[in-house]
N, C-alpha and C positions, 0 to 999 in steps of 0.2 A: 608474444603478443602480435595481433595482425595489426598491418599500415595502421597509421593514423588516417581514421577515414576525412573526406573531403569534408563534409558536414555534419555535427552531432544534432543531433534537435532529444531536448529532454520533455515529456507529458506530465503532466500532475494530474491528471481525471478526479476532480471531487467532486462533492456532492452538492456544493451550490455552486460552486464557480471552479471553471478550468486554465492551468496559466499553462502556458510554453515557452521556453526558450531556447535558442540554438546559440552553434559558434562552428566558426573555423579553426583549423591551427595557425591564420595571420589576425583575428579579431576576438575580440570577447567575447563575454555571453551579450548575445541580445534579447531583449524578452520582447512577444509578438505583442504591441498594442492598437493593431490597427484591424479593430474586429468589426466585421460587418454589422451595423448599425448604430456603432459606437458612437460616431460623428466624428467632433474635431475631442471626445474627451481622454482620448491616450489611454483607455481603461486595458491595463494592465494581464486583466484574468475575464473570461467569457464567463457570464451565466451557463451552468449547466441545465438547458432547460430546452424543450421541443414541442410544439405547437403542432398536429395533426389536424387534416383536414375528415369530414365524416366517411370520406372512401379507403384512411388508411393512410392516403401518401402526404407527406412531410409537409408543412404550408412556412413554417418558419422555426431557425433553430437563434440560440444564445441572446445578441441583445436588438436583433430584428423582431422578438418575441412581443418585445414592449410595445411596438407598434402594429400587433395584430389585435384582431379584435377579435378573442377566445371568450367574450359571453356570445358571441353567434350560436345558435343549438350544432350547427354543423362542425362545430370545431372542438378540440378537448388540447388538453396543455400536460408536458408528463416532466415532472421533475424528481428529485431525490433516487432515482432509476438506480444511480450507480450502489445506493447501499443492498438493494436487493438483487443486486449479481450474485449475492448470496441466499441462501435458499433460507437456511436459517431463519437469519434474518428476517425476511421477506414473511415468514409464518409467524413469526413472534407476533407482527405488525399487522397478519392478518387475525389472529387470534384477538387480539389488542383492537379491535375495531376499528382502525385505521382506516379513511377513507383516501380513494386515490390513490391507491396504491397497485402494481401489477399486477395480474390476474394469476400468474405464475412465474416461476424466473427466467424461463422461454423470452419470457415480453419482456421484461428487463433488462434483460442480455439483447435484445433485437433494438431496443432504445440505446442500448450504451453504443450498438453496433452504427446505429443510425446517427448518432451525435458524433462518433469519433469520426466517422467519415467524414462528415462536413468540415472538422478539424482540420483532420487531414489535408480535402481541397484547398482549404484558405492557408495552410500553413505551407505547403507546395507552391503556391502561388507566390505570396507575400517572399517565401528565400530566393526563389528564382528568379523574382523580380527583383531582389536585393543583390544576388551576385551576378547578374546581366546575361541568365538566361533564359527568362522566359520566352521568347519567340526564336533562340536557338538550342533547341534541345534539350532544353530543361536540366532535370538533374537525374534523369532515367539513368546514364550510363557512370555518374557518380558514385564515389563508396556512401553511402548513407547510415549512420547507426541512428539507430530510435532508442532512447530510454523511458524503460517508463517504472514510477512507485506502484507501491500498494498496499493498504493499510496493513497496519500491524494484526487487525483485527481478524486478516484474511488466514485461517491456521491452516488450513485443510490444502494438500495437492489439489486436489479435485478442480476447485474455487481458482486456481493460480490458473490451471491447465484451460478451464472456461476464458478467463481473461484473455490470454494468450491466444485462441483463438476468435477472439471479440477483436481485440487489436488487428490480428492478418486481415480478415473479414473487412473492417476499415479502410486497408488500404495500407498498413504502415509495413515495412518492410518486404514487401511484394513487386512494388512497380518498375524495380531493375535488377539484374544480377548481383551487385555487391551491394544494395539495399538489406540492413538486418533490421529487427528488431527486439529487441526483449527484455524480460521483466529484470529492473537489477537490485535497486535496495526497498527497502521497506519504508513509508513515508518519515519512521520514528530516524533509522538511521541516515536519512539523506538530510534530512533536518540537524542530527548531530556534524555531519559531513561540513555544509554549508555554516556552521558553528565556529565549530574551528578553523574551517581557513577564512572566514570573513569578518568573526565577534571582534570588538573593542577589546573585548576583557582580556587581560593579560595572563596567560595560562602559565602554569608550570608544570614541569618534568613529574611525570605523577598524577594532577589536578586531578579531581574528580567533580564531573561535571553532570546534571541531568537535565535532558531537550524533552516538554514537555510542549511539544504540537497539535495543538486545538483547534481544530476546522472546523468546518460545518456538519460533517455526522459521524466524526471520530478523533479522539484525542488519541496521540502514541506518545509512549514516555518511553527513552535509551537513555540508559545508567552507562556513562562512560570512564575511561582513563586515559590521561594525555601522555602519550608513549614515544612520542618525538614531538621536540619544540623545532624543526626545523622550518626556519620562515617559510621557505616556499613548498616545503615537502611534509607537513605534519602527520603526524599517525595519531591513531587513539585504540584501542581494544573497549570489548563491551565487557562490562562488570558482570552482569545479569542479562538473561534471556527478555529483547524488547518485547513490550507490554501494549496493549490493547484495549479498548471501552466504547462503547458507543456511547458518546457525551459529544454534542457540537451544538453548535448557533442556530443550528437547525433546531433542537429543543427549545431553544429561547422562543424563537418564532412561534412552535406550537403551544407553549404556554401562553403567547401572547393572546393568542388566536382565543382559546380555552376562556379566560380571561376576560375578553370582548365578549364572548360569546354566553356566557354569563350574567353579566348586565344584559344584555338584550333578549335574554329568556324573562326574566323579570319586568318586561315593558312589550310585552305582546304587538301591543297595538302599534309602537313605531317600531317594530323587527318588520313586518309585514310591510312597510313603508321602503325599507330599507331592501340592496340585492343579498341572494341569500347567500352567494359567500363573500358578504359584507367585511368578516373578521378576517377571513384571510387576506383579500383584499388589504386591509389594513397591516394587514402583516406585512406586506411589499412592497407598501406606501416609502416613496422617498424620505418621508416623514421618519416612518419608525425608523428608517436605516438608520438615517443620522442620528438618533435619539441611542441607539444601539452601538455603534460606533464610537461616541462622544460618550457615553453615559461612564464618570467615576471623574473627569477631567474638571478639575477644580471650581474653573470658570466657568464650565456647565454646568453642573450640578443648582437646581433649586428644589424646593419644596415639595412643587405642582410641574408637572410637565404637561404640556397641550398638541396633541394631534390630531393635524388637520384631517378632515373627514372630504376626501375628495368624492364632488357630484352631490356635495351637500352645500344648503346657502348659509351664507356669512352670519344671517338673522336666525339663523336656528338655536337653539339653547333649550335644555333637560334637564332639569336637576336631576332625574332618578335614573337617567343615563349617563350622567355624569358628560356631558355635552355643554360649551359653554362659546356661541359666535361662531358654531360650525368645526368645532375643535371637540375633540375627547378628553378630559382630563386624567391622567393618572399621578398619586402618589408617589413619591421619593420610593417609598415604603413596598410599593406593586410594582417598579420596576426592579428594586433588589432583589425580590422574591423570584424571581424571573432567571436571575442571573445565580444567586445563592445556590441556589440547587444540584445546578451544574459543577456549580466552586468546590461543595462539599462532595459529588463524586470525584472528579480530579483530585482534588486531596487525599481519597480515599487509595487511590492508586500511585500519587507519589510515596505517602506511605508506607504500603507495600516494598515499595522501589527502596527505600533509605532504610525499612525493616530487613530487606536481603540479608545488607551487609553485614548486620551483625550475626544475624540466621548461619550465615559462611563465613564465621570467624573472621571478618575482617571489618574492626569496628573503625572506618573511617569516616575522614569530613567531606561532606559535599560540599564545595566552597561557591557554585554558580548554580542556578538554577535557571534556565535559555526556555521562554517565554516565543512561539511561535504560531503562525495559522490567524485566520481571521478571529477566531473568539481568544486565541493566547495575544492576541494587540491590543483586545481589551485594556485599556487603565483600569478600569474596576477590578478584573479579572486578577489582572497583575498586582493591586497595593494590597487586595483581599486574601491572594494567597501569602503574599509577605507579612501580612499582619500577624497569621494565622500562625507562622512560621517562626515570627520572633514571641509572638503571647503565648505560644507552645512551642519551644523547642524540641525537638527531634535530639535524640542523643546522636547520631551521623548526620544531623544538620544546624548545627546549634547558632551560625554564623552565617547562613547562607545568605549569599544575594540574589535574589528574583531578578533576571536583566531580561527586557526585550531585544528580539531578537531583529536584524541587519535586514528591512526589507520582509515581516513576515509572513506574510502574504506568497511568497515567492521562493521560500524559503527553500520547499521541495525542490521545484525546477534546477534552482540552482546547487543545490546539493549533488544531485546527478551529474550534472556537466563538471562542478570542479572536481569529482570523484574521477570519473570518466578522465578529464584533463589529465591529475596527474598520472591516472595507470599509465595513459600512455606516452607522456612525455620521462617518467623514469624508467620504462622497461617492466613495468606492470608493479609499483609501489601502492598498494591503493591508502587511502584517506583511512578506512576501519582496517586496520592490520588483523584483527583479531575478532572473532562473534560467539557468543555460544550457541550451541545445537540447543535446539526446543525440543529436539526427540531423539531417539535413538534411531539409527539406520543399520541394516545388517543385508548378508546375502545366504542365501539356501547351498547349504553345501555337501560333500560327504566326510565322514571322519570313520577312520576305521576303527573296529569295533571293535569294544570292549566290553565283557559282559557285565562289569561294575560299571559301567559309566550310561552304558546305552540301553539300561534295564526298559522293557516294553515298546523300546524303539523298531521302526522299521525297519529289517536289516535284508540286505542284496550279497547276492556271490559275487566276486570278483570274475571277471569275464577271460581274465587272461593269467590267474592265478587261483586255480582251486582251491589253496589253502585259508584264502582271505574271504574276507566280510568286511563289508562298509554298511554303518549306519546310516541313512538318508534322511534326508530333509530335517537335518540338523544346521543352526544357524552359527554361523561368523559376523560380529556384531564388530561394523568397521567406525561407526562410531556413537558412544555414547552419549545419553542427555546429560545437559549442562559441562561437556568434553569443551575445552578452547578449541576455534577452526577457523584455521589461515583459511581464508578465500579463493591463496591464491595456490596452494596445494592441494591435489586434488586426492581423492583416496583411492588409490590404486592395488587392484588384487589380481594377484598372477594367477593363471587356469595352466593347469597340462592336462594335456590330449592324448591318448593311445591309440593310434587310429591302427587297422589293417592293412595292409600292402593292399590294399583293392576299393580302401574305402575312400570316397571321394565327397565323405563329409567334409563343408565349409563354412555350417553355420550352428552356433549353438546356443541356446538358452538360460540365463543369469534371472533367477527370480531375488528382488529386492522384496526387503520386509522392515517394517515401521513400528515402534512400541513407545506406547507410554509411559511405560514402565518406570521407575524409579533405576539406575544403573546398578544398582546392587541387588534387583530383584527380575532381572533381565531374564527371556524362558532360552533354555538353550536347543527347542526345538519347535518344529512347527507342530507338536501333539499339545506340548503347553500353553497355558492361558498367557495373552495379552500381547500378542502379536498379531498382523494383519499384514499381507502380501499386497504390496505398495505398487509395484511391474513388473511386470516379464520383458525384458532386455535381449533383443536378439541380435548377435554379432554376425556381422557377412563379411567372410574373408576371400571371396568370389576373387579370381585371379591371382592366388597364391599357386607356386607351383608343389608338388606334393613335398617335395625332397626337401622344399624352405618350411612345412608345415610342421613344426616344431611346441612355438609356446605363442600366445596371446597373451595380452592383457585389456585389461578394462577399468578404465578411470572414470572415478564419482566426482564429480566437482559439485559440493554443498552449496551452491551460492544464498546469499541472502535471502531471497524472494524464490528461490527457482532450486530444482535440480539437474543438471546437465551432464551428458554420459560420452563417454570419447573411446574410439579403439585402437589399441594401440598393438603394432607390430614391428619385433625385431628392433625395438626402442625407436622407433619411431610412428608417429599417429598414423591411421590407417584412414586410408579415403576412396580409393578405389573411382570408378565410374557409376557407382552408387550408392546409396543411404548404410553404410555401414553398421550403425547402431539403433537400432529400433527399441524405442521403449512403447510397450503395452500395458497403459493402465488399468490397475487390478480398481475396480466398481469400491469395494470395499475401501481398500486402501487410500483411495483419494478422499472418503469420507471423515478419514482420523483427525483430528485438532493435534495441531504440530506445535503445543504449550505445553 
């Protein structure tokens, strides 16, 4: 494990709002609350949201947003950006007539690039001014790591490797030499992360637990097991392959919107009175938040709920708009419906989750069920899956507790840092000792031939033995879907080399390949169905001398959110005066869903 760097800072980029927090190895976590325009209100997590002027250049990001005035014709407003860094996505929503949304994922990605920059300068500012460097030096010549999540939902290399260069683009990991950055857990497992070493609940040797984190435009659910109780060092392994849905508070909102917009089709004459994005508007009304927020909490709860209609007067009153003193009135009954919806996809997929186990022979109890993210803070959210859960028991949940989680809202950020923390204060122990593969991984190789085994295969002479044959572009499957995989073992495959006395080859080519395959239905070559060439991995062993030129290796390190590729020589890693390990991703490959 390298140094403990000087400074961690962890990102959570969501979809309505973004939190941050750092630390040292002498102070805690801090989470940023002093975000430009916030005032004196300590807010916690930034609006994700960017205000453009009509030429194109930036006029205002996060919550200086509120105070610009975006009905100008000259001005446009871009939110929700971060879910269409996915292409998918992004078409589903254009198909779906979604208005307001990127013209392509180009733009998307140039907004994520545009927002995290700004991040970036205020988050630079704000540490340097907190450890007393801003006007000497800064933190340029400090070790810096940057962590950052990413939904569960993201399956595809492709989608990770865009991020990854949306982030550098930003600014993050760029502005010094020992500055890193990169992608580490998934927002399902940093949420389990932060569970464990911060929950009340009192865990046991075993416990099985599920973090079901509800954001604004995606929920992740991680099926865990607690695999060390130790206080300050806990571990857990994943049960099941983490889960994925576009479900968040961001649906609420456009129900709402849907909803409003409704009523004022049926009342022509005062819509035309009214601005035309009246209902969204009303959507972002401080009014709804709180109603949204608050809604299921005992002492709020009544009958009629009333929202104010800002820019409307006090004497105004509709019965057939259901307006009553400049207020909109909604039923108990239309704000459930709102929220229902949502509830019964999330249960759709804890289900799933708690179906596994029996699926895999192993019919246990989930005893917690960890409640996080702005729509899992919900009280609705939370008494309505409990209800659901004790009025229909689950045979692997028939006792569970529904607990909100320590700080939800936050939950990500801090997941990374105490993750982060312990690796490197035990010597690389991390928080998820154990993950399953979502897919299979293998590498192209040769095998020599056999005529039962390599029937219609491609076959090669051997160059330095006439009597042999190698079969080609035959696969080595290093590891299997639904395989357990240490994080922090990396998979390593020995190469030999036959080089000539004259040859002064020192670099060679590793093509990776990707399947979805079921593990018992795995192709054992690239002529059979259901594999896809993931990259080509070129190793530079530049400044070996010939007589040392021997054996290589080349290690996979599976992380979480990421793949990461290391060379290694003569047992130990190879670094040379240059980029040793080059990965070239294959078009195809980056397209695969890694579920």
């Amino acid at each position: 494990m390298a140094d403990k760097p000087d400074i961690t800072v962890s990102i959570d980029l969501g979809t309505t709002y973004t939190g941050v927090a750092w630390m040292t190895p002498k102070t805690p976590i801090q989470v940023i609350s002093d975000w430009p325009g916030s005032g004196d209100r300590g807010e916690r997590k930034v609006p994700t949201t960017l205000i453009y002027n009509a030429d194109g250049t930036l006029s205002s990001w996060g919550f200086m947003c509120d105070d610009d005035d975006e009905t100008l014709p000259s001005k446009f407003r871009r939110d929700f950006f971060k879910i269409f860094i996915d292409e998918e996505t992004l078409v589903a929503a254009q198909q779906r007539g979604f208005a307001n949304v990127p013209k392509n994922p180009k733009e998307a990605q140039q907004f994520a690039t545009e927002y995290l920059r700004q991040v970036y300068i205020h988050v630079k500012e704000t540490v340097e001014t907190q450890i007393g460097k801003r006007h000497f030096g800064g933190w340029t010549d400090m070790t810096v790591t940057f962590l950052f999540s990413v939904p569960t939902t993201w399956t595809r290399m492709e989608i990770i490797n865009i991020f990854k260069g949306i982030i550098r683009d930003a600014g993050f990991g760029v502005e010094g030499p020992r500055h890193m950055a990169q992608v580490d857990l998934t927002e399902a497992e940093a949420a389990a992360v932060a569970t464990l070493k911060t929950s009340a609940v009192s865990f046991n040797h075993g416990s099985l637990f599920l973090t079901v984190d509800a954001g604004g435009g995606t929920t992740d659910l991680a099926l865990m097991r607690v695999t060390s109780r130790n206080v300050n060092f806990p571990q857990m392994a994943q049960m099941s392959a983490v889960k994925g849905v576009g479900i968040g508070s961001t649906l609420i909102d456009r129900a709402f919107v849907r909803l409003v917009m409704e009523r004022l089709a049926g009342q022509p004459d005062i819509q035309r009175q009214l601005p035309k994005d009246f209902a969204v508007r009303l959507s972002k009304s401080h009014h709804f938040k709180i109603l949204k927020h608050k809604f299921g909490e005992k002492v709020y709860m009544q009958p009629v709920f009333k929202i104010q209609m800002e820019g409307v007067s006090h004497s105004f009153s509709h019965a057939g708009l259901g307006v009553e003193n400049g207020r909109m009135l909604f039923t108990m009954a239309e704000i459930q419906s709102l929220f229902d919806i949502q509830i019964e996809g999330i249960m759709k997929r804890i289900t799933e989750q708690l179906n596994w186990l029996s699926e895999h022979g192993q019919p246990q109890q989930v005893e917690y069920m960890i409640l996080s993210g702005g729509l899992g803070s919900s009280p609705y959210v939370r008494d309505k899956i409990q209800q659901q859960l004790l009025s229909y028991p689950h045979i692997n949940a028939t006792q569970v507790a529904v607990v909100p989680c320590h700080d939800p809202q936050l939950v990500v950020v801090r997941g990374l840092l105490l993750d982060h923390q312990q690796r490197t204060e035990t010597g690389n122990i991390p928080v998820l000792a154990a993950r399953i593969a979502r897919s299979s991984y293998g590498i192209v190789v040769r095998e020599m031939y056999s005529p039962a085994t390599h029937f219609d295969e491609d076959v090669v002479q051997d160059p330095w033995n006439r009597k042999k044959k190698w079969a080609a572009n035959q696969i080595q499957w290093l590891i299997r879907k639904g395989d357990i995989v240490d994080p922090n073992v990396p998979l390593v495959k020995t190469f030999e080399y036959r080089l000539g006395p004259n040859d002064t080859t020192r670099s060679w080519n590793a093509d990776i390949v990707v399947s979805q395959n079921e593990a018992s239905f795995l192709p054992k070559s690239l002529k059979q169905a259901g594999v896809t060439k993931l990259c080509r991995v070129r190793s530079n062993l530049d400044g070996v001398e010939q007589h040392q030129l021997l054996l290589k290796q080349k290690r996979v390190t599976v992380a979480p959110a990421d793949l990461r590729f290391e060379l290694w020589f003569d047992g130990q890693k190879f670094s040379g005066n240059h980029e040793p390990v080059t990965p070239q991703w294959s078009e195809a490959g980056l397209k695969v869903n890694q579920e």
